[in-house]
N, C-alpha and C positions, 0 to 999 in steps of 0.2 A: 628493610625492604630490599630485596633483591634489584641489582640489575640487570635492565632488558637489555636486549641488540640495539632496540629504539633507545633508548637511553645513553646507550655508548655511543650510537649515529649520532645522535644529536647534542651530547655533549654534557646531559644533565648525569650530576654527578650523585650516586645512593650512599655515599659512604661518607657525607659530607654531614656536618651537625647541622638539622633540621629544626636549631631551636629558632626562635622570633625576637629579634630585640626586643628588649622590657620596653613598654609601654606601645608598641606598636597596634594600629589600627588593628593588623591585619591579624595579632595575636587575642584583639580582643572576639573578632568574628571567627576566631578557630577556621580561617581555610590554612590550608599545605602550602608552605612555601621552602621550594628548593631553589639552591644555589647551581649557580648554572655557568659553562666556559663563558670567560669574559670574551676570547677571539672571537668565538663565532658569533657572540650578539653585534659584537664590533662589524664584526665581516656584514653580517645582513645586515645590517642598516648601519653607513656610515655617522647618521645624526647622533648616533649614542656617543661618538667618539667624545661627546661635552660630556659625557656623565665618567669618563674614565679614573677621574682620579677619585671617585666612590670605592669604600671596601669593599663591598661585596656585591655582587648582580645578582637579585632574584628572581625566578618566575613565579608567577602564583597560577597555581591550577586548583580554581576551584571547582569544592565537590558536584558534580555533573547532579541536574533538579532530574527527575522522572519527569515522564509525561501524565499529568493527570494526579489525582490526589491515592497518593500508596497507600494509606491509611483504610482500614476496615468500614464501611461506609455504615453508618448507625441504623438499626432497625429498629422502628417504632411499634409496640404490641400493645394491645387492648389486655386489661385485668378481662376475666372473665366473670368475676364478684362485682366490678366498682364499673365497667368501663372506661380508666383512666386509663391514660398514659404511660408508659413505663420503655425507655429508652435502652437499648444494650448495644455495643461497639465493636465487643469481639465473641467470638463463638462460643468461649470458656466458658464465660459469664451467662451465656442466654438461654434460660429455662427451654424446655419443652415447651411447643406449642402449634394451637391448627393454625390450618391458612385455608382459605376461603379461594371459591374458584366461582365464579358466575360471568353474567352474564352483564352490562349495563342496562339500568332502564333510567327513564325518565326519575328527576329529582330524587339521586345519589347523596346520601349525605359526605360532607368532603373533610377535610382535615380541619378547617376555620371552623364548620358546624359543630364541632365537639370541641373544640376550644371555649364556644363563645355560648355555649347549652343551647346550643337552639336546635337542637338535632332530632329531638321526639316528634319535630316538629313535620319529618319528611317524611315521605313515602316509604324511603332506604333503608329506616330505622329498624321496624321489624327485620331485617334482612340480619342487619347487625346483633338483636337480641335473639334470632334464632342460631346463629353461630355463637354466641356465649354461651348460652343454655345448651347446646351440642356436645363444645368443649368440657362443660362442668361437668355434663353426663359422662363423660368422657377420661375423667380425672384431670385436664390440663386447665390451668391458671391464666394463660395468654393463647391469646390469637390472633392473626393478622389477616386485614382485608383491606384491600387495595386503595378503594374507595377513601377512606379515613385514614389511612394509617400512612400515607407521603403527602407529605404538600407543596403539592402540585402551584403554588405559586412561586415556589423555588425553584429554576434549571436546573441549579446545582445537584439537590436532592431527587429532583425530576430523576435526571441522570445517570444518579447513581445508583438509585432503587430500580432502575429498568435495566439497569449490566447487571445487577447484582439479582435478578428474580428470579432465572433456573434455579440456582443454588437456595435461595429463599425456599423455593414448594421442594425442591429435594429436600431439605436436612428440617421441613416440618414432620412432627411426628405422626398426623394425620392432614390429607386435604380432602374436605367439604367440599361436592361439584355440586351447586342448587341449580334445580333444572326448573325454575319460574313458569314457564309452559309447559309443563310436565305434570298431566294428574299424577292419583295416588295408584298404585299396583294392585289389580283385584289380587288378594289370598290365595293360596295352591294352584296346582298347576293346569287351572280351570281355562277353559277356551277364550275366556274375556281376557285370563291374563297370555294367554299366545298372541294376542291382537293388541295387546298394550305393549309387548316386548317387541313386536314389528317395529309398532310407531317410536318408541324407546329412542333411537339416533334421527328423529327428526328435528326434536330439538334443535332451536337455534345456538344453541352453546356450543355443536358442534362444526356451526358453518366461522364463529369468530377465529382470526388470527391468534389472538392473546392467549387462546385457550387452547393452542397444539400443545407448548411445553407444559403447561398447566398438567395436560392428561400422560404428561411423557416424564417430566422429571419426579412426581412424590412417587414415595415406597409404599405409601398406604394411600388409598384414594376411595371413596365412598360416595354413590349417586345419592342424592337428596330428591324427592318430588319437591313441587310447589307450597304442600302444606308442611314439608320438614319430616317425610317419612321416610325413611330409610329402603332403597330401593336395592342395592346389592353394592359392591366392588368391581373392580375392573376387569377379575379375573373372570367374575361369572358373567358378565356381557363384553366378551372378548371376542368372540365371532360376530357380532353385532361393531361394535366398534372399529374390527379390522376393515371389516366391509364396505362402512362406510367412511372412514378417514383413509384408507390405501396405507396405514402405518403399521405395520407388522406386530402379531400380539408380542413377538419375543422383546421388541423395541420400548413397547409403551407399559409393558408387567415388569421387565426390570430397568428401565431407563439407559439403557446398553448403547451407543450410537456409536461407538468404535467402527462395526465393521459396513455400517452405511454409509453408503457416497452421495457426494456434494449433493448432486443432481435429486438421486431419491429424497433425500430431505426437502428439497426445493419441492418437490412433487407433491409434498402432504401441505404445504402450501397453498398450491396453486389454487384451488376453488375457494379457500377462504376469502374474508373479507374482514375490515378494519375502517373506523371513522375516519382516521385521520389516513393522507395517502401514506405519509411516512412508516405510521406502523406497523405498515406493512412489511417493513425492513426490520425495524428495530422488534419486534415481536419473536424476529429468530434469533435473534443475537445469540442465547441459550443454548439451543439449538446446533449451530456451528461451535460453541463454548469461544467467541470472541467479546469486543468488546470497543465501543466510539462513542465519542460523543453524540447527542443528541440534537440537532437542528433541526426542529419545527419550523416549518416554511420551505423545505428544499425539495419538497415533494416528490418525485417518484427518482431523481439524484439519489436518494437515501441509499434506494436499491442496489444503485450502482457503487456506492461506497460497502454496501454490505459485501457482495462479493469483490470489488478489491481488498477490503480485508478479511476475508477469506482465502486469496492468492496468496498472501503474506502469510499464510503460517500450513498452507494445507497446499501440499504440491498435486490434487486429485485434479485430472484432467475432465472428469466428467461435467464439470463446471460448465464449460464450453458445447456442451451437447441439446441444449436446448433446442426447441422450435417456434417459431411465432405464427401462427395458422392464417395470423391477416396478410403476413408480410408477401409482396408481389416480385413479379419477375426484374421487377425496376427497383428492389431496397438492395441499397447497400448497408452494411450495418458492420459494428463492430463486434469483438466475441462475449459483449456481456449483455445478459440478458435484460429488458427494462420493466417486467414483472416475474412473479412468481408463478403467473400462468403458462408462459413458456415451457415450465417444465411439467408441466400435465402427465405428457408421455412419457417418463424417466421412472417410475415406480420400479421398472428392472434395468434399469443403468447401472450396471455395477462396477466401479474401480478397483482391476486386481493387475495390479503392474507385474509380478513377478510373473504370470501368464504369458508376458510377453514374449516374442519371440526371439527381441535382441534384447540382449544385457544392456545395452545403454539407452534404452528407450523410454526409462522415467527421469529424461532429462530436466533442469526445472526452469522454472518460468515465470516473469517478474514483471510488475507494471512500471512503465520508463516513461519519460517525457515526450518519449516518439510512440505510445501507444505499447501493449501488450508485446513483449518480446517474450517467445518460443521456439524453439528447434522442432521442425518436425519432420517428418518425410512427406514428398510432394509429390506427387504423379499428376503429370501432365492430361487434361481433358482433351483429346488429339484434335474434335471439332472446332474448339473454342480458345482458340493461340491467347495466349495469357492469364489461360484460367487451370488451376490446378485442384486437388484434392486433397487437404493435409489430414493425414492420416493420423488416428489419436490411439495409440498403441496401450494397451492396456483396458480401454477402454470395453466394456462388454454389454451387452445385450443376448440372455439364454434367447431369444425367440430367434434370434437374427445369428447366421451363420458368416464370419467375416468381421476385420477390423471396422473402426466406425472411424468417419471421415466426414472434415467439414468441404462446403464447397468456396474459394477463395479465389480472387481475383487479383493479380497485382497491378498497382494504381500509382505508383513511385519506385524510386529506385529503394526496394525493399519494405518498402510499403504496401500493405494487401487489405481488402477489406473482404468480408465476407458475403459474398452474395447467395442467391436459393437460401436464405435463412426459414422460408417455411417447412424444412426436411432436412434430416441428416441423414446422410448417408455412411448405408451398413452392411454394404454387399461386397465390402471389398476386401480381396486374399491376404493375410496376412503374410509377412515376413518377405515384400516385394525387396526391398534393395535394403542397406544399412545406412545410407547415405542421409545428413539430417540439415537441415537449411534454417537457418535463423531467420524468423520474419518477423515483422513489427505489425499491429495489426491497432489501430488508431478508435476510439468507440464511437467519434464524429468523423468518415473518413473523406479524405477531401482526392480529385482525382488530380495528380502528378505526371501521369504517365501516357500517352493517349496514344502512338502508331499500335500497337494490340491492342487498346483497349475499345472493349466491347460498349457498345452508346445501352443498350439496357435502358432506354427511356421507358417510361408509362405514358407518358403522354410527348404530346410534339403540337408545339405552337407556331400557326401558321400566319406569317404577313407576307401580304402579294401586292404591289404596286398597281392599285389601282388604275389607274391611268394608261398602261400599256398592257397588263396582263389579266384575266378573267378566270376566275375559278369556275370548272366545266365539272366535274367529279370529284369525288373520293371512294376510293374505294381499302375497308369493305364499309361500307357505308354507314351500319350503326355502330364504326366505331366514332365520327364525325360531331359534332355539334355546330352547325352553322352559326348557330349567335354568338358563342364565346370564341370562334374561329381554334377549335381546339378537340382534337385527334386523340382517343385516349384507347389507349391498348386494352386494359381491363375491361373493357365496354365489350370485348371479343369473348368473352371466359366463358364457356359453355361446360357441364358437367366433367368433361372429360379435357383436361387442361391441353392435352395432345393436341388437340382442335384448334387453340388458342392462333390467334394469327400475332405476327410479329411485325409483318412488313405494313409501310402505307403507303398507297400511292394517288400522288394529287396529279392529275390533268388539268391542265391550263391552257387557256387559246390566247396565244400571245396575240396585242393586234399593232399594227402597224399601220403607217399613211398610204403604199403602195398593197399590202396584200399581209395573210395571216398565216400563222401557224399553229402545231398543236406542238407541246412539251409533256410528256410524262415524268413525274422524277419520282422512283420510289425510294423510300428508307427504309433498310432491314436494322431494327436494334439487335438482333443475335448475332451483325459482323463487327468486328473493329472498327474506329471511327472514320478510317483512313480510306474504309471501302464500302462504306457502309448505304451509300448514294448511289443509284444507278437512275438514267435516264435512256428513250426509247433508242430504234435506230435510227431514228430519222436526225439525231444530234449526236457531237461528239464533244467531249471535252477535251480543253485548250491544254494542251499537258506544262505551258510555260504561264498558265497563270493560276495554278494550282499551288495554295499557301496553304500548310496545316499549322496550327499550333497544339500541339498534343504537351504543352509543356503546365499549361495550368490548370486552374478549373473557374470559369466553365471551359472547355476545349473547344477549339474553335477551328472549321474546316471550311474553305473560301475555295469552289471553284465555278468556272466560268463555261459556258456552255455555247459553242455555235451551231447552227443549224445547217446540214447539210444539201437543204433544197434552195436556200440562196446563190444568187451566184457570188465568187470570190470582192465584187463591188462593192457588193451592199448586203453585206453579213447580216443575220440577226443575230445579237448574242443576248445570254440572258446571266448576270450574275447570281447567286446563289452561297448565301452564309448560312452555316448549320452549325449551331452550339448547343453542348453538351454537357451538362454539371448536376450536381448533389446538392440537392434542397432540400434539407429536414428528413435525411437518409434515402430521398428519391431520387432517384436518376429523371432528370426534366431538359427537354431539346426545344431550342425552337427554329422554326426554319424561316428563312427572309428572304425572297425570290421579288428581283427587279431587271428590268433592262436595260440595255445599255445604247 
């Protein structure tokens, strides 16, 4: 074995006899043990100095375990004669054989069912004798359907038959799609059958998750009616099927995903559906060609692991492009998406980095303990001091002229979250500056930073001290809730978002024992937190009893208010706390007006 540099640093020597003393432990568990400089074990930890008068100082370095079982994960096939069993391990050894693509329905016969004969017994059964009887027609000996053939009382197997199922419906010889809801196809090219090929992709087999790679990984693929008639292949309902799944016939005739991006994948997703919430993740695993373990229970988290492991191995920035069409002017949010409906609008999102305008602009980008770190280019929003646009270079859109760019906030010293997640932005000139800014960008973000930062509340919770103070208005009025004492911005949303109001302002007639006043104070959440209060002319604020804390979250801004129609004896003043923070990615305020 050669010596490294590491090796010479540190002392371990390759030229040294690497046998094991006879009878040792260590020789009988066959790990490496090299001899190693006595000084430097010495040097690093004086306690060794009791072991010095030993011959010889070894290290053991043993062999490094993988993650996960390396081993070829067993696939279980149905005879197509017997419906038995028959187990194979490696690719070598395993016959030819169909795989089956449907649909779930009620009482599936499962793996225990054909163990224990009780399986004629189900609904499912026919399902399984019409895929044998296919297959025989067919000349193949085995077949594999889903249903039956993992058991599913095993994680272990659970797991590893659902990393391993693209490659599964690829390397079967043919895949059976039964379409259960699916009559039979009138004969020639008769008007009844133009009206049965209409309805052809209404099937529910084409709204399931499980069943995108299904239609995307086999080389051979063949529709089945509900009675088991042969409806056509994929290629002859390929204008039908593009139409309706948004997946490119070139994608789904030869299984090709090389030159699609993160996002368009994400996209043939997005209207799907799945029982469990997880599968929704695990269903593309194929798809992306990655690969995680399986945690039933961690529900729509799934998601969020599928695209971190995706980041690990695919540096496509289009990842990051999504929309979320419910998210409000008050979400802050991180850059991963928490469905696959997000990417609805990505069907032409395409990543071609070598477009880009700077050579170093597929820089890469890696998930850290301080959230998502990136380099990107930032241009400054000039209205909205601490909000920028990071710019995703490579990124494309044929419909849209201009780089594509998210909109970004910073909320920490290098800490940004992203805000306006219902819209990307794609109007922007490519090749503005060269200059690239490392950000951190968190998927729970918490606010850090607060003199720029923008308040972006949805709502604003009001407490007023009864006792000396009387709530008189609000205005605009239906955005108010008198019984929950609570001010909600979205209540404003009129077709045309432009309209939307931002500001609120509560009127209050203070009272007092000698005589009363009126207080206006409105809140703008489109300013910084620092400015984002104003009150009428008839008060002015104390400039020496003004405390901000823009340093945590929630943010917290305290100022004090006296009234200019007092005279200098007998002030009125009114205090005023206004806090600001991220609850469940919303931006929520609430305001605490009392006297003093």
């Amino acid at each position: 074995m050669p010596q490294t540099a590491r090796d010479r640093a540190t002392g371990i020597s390759a030229t040294a006899d690497l046998s094991v003393p006879s009878g040792s432990c260590l020789a009988e568990r066959k790990q490496s043990v090299y001899p190693v400089n006595r000084d430097l074990i010495l040097n690093m930890n004086p306690a060794a100095k009791a072991i010095q008068s030993t011959t010889n100082i070894f290290i053991l370095l043993r062999r490094r375990q993988p993650l996960g079982n390396t081993q070829r994960p067993i696939m279980r096939l149905l005879s197509s004669h017997t419906l038995d069993f028959h187990e194979f391990v490696d690719d070598q050894s395993r016959p030819r054989y169909a795989i089956l693509s449907h649909r779930w329905e009620d009482d599936e016969v499962a793996y225990k069912d054909m163990q224990k004969r009780r399986a004629k017994g189900k609904k499912g059964f026919a399902k399984i004798q019409g895929c044998a009887k296919q297959a025989l027609e067919d000349g193949l000996d085995y077949f594999w359907i889903d249903t039956c053939c993992i058991d599913k009382t095993s994680s272990a197997e659970l797991s590893e038959a659902i990393n391993s199922m693209f490659r599964w419906y690829r390397d079967a010889a043919i895949c059976y799609v039964y379409l259960c809801d699916t009559p039979p196809a009138p004969e020639g090219s008769s008007p009844e059958y133009s009206a049965w090929e209409a309805k052809f992709t209404q099937s529910a087999w084409f709204t399931r998750g499980w069943t995108l790679q299904e239609m995307i990984a086999p080389r051979t693929l063949i529709f089945y009616t509900g009675d088991w008639a042969a409806a056509g292949d994929k290629e002859q309902f390929a204008s039908a099927i593009e139409a309706k799944t948004g997946v490119p016939r070139n994608v789904f005739i030869t299984g090709d995903l090389s030159n699609m991006s993160v996002a368009q994948r994400m996209s043939w997703a997005a209207h799907r559906q799945t029982t469990r919430t997880e599968d929704m993740a695990y269903c593309l695993l194929g798809i992306f060609d990655i690969s995680m373990p399986m945690l039933y229970g961690e529900g729509s988290r799934a998601f969020l692991r599928l695209q971190q492991e995706i980041i690990r191995t695919a540096d496509d920035m289009s990842i990051f492009c999504w929309a979320d069409p419910n998210a409000s002017f008050s979400t802050y949010s991180g850059l991963l998406a928490r469905s696959p409906l997000h990417f609805a609008t990505c069907q032409n999102t395409w990543w071609k980095p070598w477009h880009s305008s700077t050579l170093n602009s597929n820089l890469p980008f890696d998930s850290t303990n301080k959230g998502i770190r990136l380099a990107v280019e930032l241009r400054e929003v000039i209205e909205r001091p601490g909000e920028s646009i990071a710019v995703l270079e490579g990124v494309e859109r044929p419909e849209e002229f201009g780089a594509v760019g998210l909109h970004l906030q910073q909320i920490g010293n290098g800490q940004y979250a992203r805000v306006d997640p219902n819209l990307v932005c794609a109007t922007l000139y490519p090749g503005h500056n060269n200059r690239r800014t490392t950000i951190f960008v968190r998927q729970n973000p918490v606010m850090e930073n607060g003199d720029r930062l923008h308040v972006r509340a949805g709502s604003i919770s009001l407490q007023v001290d009864s006792n000396s103070l009387r709530l008189e208005k609000v205005q605009p009025a239906e955005c108010w809730d008198d019984r929950t004492a609570l001010f909600s911005f979205t209540r404003s949303a009129t077709a045309d978002a432009t309209d939307r109001s931002f500001a609120a302002t509560f009127t209050l007639h203070v009272i007092s024992a000698s005589s009363s006043d009126i207080i206006r104070i409105t809140v703008d959440v489109t300013r910084p937190l620092s400015s984002c209060v104003a009150v009428d002319a008839g008060w002015r604020i104390m400039p020496d009893d003004i405390e901000f804390y823009g340093v945590s979250d929630p943010l917290v801004l305290k100022r004090r208010f006296r009234s200019l129609r007092w005279a200098p004896d007998q002030p009125m003043e009114v205090d005023m706390v206004f806090k600001s923070g991220i609850i469940d990615h919303e931006s929520r305020a609430s305001l605490t007006i009392r006297t003093i």
